[in-house]
Structure formats: structure tokens, C-alpha cells
N, C-alpha and C positions, 0 to 999 in steps of 0.2 A: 496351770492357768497362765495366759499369756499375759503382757502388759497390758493391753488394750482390753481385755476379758476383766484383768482387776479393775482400772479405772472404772468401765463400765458398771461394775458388779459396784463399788463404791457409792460411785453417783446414783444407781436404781435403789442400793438399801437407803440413802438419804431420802430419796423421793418414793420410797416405800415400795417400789416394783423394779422389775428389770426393764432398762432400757434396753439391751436386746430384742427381750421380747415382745416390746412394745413398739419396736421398730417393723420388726419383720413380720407380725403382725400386722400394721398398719399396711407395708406393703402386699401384704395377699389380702387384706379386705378391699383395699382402693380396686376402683372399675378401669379395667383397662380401655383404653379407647380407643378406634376404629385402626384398623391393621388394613391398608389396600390388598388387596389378593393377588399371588402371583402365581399368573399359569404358565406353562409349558416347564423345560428342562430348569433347574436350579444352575444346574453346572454350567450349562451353556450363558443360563443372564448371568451369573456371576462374573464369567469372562469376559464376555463383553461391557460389562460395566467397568470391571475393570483396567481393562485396553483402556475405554473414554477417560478414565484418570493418569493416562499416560505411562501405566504397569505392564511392561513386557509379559505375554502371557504362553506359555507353552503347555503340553500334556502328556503324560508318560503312563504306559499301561503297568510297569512293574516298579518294585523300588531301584529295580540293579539300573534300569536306564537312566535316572536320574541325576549321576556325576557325569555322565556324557554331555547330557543337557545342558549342566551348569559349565560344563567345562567348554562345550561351543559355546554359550551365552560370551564367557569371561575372555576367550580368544578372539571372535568377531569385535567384539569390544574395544579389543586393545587391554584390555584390564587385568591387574595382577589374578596370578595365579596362586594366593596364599591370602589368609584370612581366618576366622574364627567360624566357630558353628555350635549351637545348640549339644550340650553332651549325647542325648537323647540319638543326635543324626551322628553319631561316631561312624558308629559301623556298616555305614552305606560304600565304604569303600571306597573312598574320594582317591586316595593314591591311585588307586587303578586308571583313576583319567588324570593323571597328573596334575592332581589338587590338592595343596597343603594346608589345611585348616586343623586351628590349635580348641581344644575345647575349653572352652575359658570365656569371661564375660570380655565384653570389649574393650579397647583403650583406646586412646585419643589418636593414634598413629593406623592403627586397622582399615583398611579401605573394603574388602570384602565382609560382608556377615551372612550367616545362613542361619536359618531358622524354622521352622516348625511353626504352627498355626493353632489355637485349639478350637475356631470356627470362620467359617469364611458365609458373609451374609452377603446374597444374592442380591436383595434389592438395591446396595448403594455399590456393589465392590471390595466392599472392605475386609478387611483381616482383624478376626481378636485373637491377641496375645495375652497371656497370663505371665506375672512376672512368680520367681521363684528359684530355686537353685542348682534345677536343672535347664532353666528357661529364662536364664538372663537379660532381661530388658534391653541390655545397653547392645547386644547385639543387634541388634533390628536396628536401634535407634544412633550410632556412631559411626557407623559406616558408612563411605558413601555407597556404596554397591550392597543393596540388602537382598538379600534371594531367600526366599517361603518356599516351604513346599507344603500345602495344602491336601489331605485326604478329598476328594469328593462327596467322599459318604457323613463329613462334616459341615460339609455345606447348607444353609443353613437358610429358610425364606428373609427374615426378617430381624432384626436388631432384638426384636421381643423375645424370639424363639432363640437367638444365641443368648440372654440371659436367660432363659429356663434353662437350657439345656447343661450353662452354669452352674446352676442351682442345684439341679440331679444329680451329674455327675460329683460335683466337689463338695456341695454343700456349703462351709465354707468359705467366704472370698478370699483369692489371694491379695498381697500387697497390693498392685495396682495390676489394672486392666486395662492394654493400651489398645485404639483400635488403629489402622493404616488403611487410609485411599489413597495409594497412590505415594509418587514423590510426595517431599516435603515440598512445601510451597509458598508463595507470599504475593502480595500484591500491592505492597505496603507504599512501595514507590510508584507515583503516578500513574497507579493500577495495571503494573504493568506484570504477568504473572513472572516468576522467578522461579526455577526448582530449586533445590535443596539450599532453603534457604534456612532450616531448623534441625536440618536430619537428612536422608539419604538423597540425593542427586538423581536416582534409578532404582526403581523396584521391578522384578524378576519373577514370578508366579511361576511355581511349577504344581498342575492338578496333577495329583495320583489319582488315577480313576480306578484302580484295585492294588490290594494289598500284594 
């Protein structure tokens, strides 16, 4: 039993029940409410909405293309050729385009991060990330240069439908769930928008549209 599993278990035998399952419970009885519908391609609104939030957005039919892509991305740029990645993207075979990524969470000096997705929702752009210890947070989020590579077939209509699909596959939530539209951003100063003003300066999309 975890810490938070005991705490909980504590606090539900004082109050006579479990708060777990009085939680998760409460949230499958509540009524969900009106979801807008979205037609045509997923993959195609999800690019485009994310292009609108300023996310360089590219598409790769296999996995093996995908260090070319990142490695044009990082060159056109100007931008270092070394940085961290997700364990999970080890063996995509980064050296072959002359890409040094350590696998390991982030640190404060890393300018590249690469990362993995475990849903990309169509209607706003956005990317969910799941934190954990194959899927370090701090990547996505300390780099200035963050690059995803996103499945297709994980894409997803709605905010709604990537928590179910949380919900089925893990059961469990992880630590934190973080989601990304886009640069980091700010408008703090005389509304004047800022990128990276919290987290990464450039975000990088790459859809895999087959395994």
C-alpha cells in the first residue's frame, strides 16, 4: 500500500467509508456535459491547431524517419545537437543522424528534450504527458527545445476522451498529468505575449502516422 493509499484508507475508516471510493464513485455518477463534436480527420485538426499555438509541426510514416526529422528540425535552427529523451525513445537510433541524447530526467543546463506523448487532443492542440520513471516530467518541461513524438492512432477528440482513455489503459493515475499547447507563454507584461517564459521557448511535434 502506498502512502497516499494509507492516508486515504485512515481518513475513510474514521469517516466510516473509503474515500477512494467515494471519490471515483462520485466521479462516474456526475453527468457529463455537452462535448461540441468534432468532424472530419483528428490528426489533421490536431495539427493545425497546433501550428495556431506556435508548435512546429512535422509527419513521419515510420519510426526510423524520425531522428532525420528531429535532426533537420535541430540544424535549420541553429540548435545544439545533444540533449536528453524519454528512456522509452532510446532505441530510435538518434546517433545515426548525429543526435546525442542521454536518457535521463532533465537538468537545469539541457537545452534539447525529447519526449513521447500518451495522448494528443484534437480539439485545443494539446499534448498529455504522464509523469513517471520512464517519462520524466522535467524533460518536456526544462528545455528550451522540447520535441514529442506523438502516435496518430493516440489522438484523441477531446480532453474528455483522453481521460477515459487514462482511465482504461492505467487505471490508476500517475504522479502528475501535465498537458502542453504550445510554447510556454506569458502575457504578464502589458499584455504583450512572451514565449518561454515558464518552460520551453519552441515546441517540435512529430505525428507518427504508423508504427
Amino acid at each position: 500500500m502506498s502512502a497516499r493509499e494509507h492516508i486515504l484508507a485512515r481518513i475513510g475508516k474514521a469517516r466510516g467509508s473509503s474515500i477512494a471510493a467515494d471519490v471515483d464513485g462520485e466521479i462516474r455518477r456526475h453527468q457529463r456535459g455537452p462535448i461540441p463534436p468534432l468532424a472530419g480527420d483528428l490528426v489533421k485538426r490536431f495539427g493545425e491547431r497546433a501550428a495556431n499555438l506556435a508548435s512546429d509541426v512535422a509527419h513521419a510514416q515510420t519510426i526510423n524517419e524520425v531522428p532525420g526529422l528531429v535532426a533537420r528540425y535541430l540544424s535549420e535552427r541553429q540548435l545544439p545537437r545533444q540533449g536528453v529523451c524519454w528512456p522509452a525513445l532510446a532505441p530510435y537510433g538518434w546517433q545515426s543522424a548525429g543526435i546525442g541524447l542521454e536518457t535521463r530526467a532533465a537538468r537545469g543546463d539541457d537545452l534539447v528534450g525529447v519526449t513521447g506523448a500518451f495522448a494528443g487532443i484534437a480539439e485545443t492542440g494539446t499534448l498529455m504527458l504522464l509523469s513517471g520513471p520512464e517519462t520524466p516530467a522535467t524533460v518536456s518541461l526544462l528545455p528550451e527545445t522540447h520535441v514529442a513524438v506523438i502516435e496518430a492512432e493516440r489522438i484523441v477528440a477531446s480532453m474528455e476522451q483522453a481521460w477515459d482513455r487514462l482511465r482504461v489503459e492505467r487505471g490508476a493515475l500517475p504522479r502528475a498529468v501535465n498537458f502542453v499547447s504550445g510554447p510556454s507563454r506569458t502575457g504578464d507584461i502589458e499584455q504583450t505575449i512572451v514565449l518561454g517564459a515558464h518552460g520551453p521557448y519552441r515546441v517540435h511535434l512529430i505525428l507518427l502516422m504508423a508504427e
